[in-house]
C-alpha positions as CSV (number, residue, x, y, z in Angstrom):
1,X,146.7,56.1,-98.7
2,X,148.2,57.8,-101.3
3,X,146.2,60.7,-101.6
4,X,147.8,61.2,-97.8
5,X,151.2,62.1,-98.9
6,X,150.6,64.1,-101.8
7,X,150.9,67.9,-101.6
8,X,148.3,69.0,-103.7
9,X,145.0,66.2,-102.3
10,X,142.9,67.2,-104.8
11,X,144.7,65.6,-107.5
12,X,143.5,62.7,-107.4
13,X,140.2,64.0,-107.9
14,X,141.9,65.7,-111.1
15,X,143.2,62.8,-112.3
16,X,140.6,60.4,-111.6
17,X,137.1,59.5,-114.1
18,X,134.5,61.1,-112.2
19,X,131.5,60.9,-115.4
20,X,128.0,59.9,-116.0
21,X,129.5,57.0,-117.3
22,X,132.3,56.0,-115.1
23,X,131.7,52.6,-113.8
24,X,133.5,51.2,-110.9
25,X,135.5,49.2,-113.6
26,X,137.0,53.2,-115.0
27,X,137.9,54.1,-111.4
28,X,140.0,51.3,-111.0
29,X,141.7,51.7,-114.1
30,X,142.1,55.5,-113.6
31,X,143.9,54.2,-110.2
32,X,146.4,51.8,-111.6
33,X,147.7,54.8,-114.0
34,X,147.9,57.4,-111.2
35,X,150.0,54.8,-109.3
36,X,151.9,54.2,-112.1
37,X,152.7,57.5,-112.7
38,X,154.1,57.7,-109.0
39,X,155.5,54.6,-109.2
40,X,159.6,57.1,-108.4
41,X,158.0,58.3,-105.3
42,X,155.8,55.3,-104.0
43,X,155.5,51.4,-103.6
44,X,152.3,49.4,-102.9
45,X,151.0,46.1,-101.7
46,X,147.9,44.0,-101.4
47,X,147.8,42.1,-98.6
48,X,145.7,39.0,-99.2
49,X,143.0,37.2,-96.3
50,X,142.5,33.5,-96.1
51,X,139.4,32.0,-96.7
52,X,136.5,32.1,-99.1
53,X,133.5,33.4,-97.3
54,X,130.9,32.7,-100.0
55,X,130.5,31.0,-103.2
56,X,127.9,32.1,-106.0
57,X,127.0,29.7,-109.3
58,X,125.9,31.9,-111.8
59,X,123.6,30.2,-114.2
60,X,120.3,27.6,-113.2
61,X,120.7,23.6,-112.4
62,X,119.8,22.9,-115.8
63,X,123.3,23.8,-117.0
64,X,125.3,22.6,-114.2
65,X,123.5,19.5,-115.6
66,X,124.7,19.7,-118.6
67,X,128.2,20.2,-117.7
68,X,128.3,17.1,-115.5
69,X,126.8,15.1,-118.9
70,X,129.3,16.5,-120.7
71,X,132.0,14.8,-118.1
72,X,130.8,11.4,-119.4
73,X,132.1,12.1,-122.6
74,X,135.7,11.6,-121.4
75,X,135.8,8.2,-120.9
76,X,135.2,7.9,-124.7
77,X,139.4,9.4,-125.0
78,X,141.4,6.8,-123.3
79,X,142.5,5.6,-120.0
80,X,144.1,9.2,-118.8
81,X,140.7,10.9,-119.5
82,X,138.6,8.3,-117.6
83,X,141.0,8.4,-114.9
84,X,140.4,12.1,-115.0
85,X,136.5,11.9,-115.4
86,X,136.5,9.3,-112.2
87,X,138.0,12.2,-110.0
88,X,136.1,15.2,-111.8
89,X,132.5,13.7,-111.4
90,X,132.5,13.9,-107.6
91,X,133.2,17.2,-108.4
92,X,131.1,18.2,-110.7
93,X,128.0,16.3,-108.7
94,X,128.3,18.6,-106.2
95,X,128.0,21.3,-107.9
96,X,124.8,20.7,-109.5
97,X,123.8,19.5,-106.6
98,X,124.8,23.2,-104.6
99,X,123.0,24.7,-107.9
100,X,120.1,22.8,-106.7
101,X,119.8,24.4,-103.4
102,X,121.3,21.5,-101.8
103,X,124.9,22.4,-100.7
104,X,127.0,20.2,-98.9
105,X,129.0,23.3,-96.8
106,X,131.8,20.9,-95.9
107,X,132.9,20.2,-99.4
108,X,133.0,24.0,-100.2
109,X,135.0,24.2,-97.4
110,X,137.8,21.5,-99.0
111,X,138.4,24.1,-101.9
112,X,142.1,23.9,-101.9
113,X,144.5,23.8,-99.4
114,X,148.4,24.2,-99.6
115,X,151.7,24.0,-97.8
116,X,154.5,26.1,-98.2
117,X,158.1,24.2,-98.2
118,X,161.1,25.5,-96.9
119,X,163.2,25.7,-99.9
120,X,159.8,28.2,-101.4
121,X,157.9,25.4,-103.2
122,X,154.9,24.5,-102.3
123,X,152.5,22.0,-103.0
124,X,148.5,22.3,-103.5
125,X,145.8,20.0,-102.9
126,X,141.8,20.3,-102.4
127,X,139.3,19.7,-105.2
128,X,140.5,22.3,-107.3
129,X,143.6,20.3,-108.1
130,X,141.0,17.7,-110.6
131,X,141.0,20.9,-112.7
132,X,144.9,20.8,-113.5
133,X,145.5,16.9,-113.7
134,X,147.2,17.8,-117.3
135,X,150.1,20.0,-117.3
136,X,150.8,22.8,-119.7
137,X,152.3,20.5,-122.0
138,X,149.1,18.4,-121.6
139,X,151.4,15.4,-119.9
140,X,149.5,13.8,-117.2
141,X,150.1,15.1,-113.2
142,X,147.0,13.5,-111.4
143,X,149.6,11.1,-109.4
144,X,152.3,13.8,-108.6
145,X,153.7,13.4,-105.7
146,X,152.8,10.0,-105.0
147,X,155.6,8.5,-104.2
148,X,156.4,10.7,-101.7
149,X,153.1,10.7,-100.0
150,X,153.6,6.9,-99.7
151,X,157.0,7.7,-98.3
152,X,155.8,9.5,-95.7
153,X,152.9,6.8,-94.9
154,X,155.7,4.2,-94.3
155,X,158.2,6.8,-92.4
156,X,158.5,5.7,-88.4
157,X,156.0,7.8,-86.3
158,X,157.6,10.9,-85.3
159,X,160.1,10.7,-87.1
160,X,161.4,14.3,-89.0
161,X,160.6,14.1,-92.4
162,X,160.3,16.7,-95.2
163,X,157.6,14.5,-96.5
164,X,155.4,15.4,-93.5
165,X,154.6,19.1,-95.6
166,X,153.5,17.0,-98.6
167,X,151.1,14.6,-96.5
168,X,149.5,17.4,-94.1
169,X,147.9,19.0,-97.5
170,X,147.0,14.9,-98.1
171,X,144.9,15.2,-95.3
172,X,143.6,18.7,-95.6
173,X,142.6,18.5,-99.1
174,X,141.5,14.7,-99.3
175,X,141.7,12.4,-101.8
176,X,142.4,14.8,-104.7
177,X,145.5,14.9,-106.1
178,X,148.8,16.7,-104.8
179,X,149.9,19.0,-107.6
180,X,153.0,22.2,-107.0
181,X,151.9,25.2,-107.1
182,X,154.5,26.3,-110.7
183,X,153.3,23.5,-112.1
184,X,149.0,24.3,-112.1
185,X,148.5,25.0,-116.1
186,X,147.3,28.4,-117.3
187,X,143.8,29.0,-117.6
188,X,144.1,30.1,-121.0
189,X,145.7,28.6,-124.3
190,X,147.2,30.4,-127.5
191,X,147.5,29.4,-131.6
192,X,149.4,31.5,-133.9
193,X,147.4,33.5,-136.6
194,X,148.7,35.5,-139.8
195,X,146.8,38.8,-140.3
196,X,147.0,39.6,-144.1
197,X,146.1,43.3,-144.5
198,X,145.7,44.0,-148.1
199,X,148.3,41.5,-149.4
200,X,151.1,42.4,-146.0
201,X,151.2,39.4,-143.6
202,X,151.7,39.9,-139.9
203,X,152.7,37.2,-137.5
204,X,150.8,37.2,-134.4
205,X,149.4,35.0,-130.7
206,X,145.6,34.6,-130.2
207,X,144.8,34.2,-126.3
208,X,141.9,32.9,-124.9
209,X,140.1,31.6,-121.8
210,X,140.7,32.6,-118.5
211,X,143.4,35.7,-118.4
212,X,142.0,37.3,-115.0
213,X,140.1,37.7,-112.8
214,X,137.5,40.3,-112.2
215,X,136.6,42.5,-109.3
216,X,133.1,43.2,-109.0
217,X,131.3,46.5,-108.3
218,X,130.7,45.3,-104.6
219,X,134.2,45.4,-104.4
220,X,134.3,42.1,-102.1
221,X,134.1,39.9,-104.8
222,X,136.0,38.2,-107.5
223,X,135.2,36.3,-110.3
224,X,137.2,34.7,-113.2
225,X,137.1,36.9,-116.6
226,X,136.9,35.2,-119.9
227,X,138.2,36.6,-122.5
228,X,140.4,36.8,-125.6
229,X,143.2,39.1,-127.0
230,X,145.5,39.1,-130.2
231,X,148.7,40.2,-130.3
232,X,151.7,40.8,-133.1
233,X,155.0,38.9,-132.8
């Protein structure tokens, strides 16, 4: 749209990678820093739809497999990470068994679901939540909120209660824990690195894991990116 306003149209088409080798991937990036460089004159928004129409698992059964073995291996770390493991297996079992050409559509459709609070919190449940049981500062979270779901449970029927938010994602999401939204953990972690370049030593962050998310060339899906990047102090 805002090609619409400009006075000269065709400068987008100036600015804009039109090569042999432009991929979809180029044109967005040649996008970003043409709206950047109107960013005086212009402001933008995405406007987000609910739902998730489809799901695709890249790789075969064999590896989903192997993941879910893999799981087992937590119990091995303590009572936290078999707690953890016991809500993750369900998980995992379903999908190798969607891998297997054997969805079960109403789990995929118990994804995540969350509630937005007055005061601007808001809390998350679904199975996604047995993928952020550990906060970023690895302390557990898998019983958040518990206390106030039970609150809730024991409040009078139809009574008002602010409690009411936290126990309708209860029973959207099922029995997966309740976790707020600022408190999900990055994707991604970071370790400090020197570089020593010929005898000079520079302080610097590796990241890794997952930073973003990618838009495919269909440009009606998304998937998460792995990747890494290193960066001086």
């Amino acid at each position: 749209q805002m090609t619409d306003h400009l006075v000269d149209p065709a400068l987008s088409e100036w600015v804009l990678p039109s090569f042999s080798t432009t991929t979809f991937h180029d044109r967005i990036v040649g996008s970003v820093v043409m709206m950047a460089s109107m960013k005086k004159y212009f402001s933008y928004k995405f406007e987000l739809q609910c739902g998730i129409p489809t799901v695709t698992l890249l790789g075969t059964g064999s590896d989903w497999e192997d993941i879910r073995r893999r799981a087992d291996k937590l119990a091995t770390f303590g009572d936290l990470t078999t707690k953890w493991m016991s809500m993750l297996t369900p998980v995992l079992d379903q999908f190798v068994a969607a891998a297997n050409n054997k969805p079960d559509v109403e789990f995929w459709q118990r994804i995540c679901h969350s509630v937005s609070h007055g005061s601007g919190s808001c809390h998350l449940s679904g199975w996604i939540t047995v993928f952020s049981v550990f906060d970023d500062a690895g302390a557990w979270q898998g019983d958040l909120h518990e206390m106030e779901i039970e609150r809730y449970r024991e409040a009078r029927p139809g009574e008002h209660s602010s409690f009411g938010l936290v126990a309708e994602v209860v029973k959207l999401g099922g029995d997966f824990p309740v976790i707020k939204m600022d408190e999900v953990a990055p994707g991604y972690l970071t370790v400090d690195v020197k570089i020593d370049d010929n005898g000079t030593e520079y302080k610097s962050v590796m990241f890794a894991g997952h930073l973003a998310y990618e838009a495919l060339d269909d440009g009606t899906s998304i998937q998460p990116t792995l990747a890494w990047a290193i960066a001086l102090k």
